[in-house]
Phi, psi and omega in degrees: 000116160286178078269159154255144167207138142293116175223187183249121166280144178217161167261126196229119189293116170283176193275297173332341189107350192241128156281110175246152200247131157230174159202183212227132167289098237294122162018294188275351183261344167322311208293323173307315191275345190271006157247012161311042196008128193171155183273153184288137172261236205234135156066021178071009197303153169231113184294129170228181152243087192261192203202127190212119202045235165273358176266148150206152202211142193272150182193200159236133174287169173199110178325151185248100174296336183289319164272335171114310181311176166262131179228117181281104174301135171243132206272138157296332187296300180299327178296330201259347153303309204248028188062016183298129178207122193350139167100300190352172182232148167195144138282133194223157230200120157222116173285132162266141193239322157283137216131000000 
């Protein structure tokens, strides 16, 4: 399965002290990638490939609980590539690997 979406890169503080840059998969394709047929992982994580401009990196997604969505950790090597920073606009390209 591909999708595409338009997002927001945003931030998210952990409780731990560590700051992660995400960005969140829209509602209705959250709902597409979460029928998939598949074995359960660690955190409810889904393996993809995503693509964001000219970087593309293999990763995992992780349900939002407050939202419902999938949300995509962006690796500091692609935010320092492709110029990413809170607030941002990305187009995001996700192959689901799992399934």
């Amino acid at each position: 399965m591909i999708i595409e979406f338009d997002a927001e890169v945003f931030i998210w503080d952990a409780p731990e002290k560590a700051t992660f840059y995400l960005t969140a998969v829209p509602p209705e394709l959250s709902e597409e990638i979460r029928e998939i047929p598949r074995m359960p992982r660690g955190f409810g994580s889904v393996r993809v490939r995503a693509t964001i401009g000219g970087s593309t990196f293999q990763t995992s997604v992780f349900p939002d609980s407050k939202s419902g969505s999938y949300v995509l950790p962006l690796k500091k090597a692609v935010r320092d590539a492709e110029s990413l920073a809170d607030g941002n606009p990305v187009h995001v390209r996700l192959e689901v690997l799992d399934g």
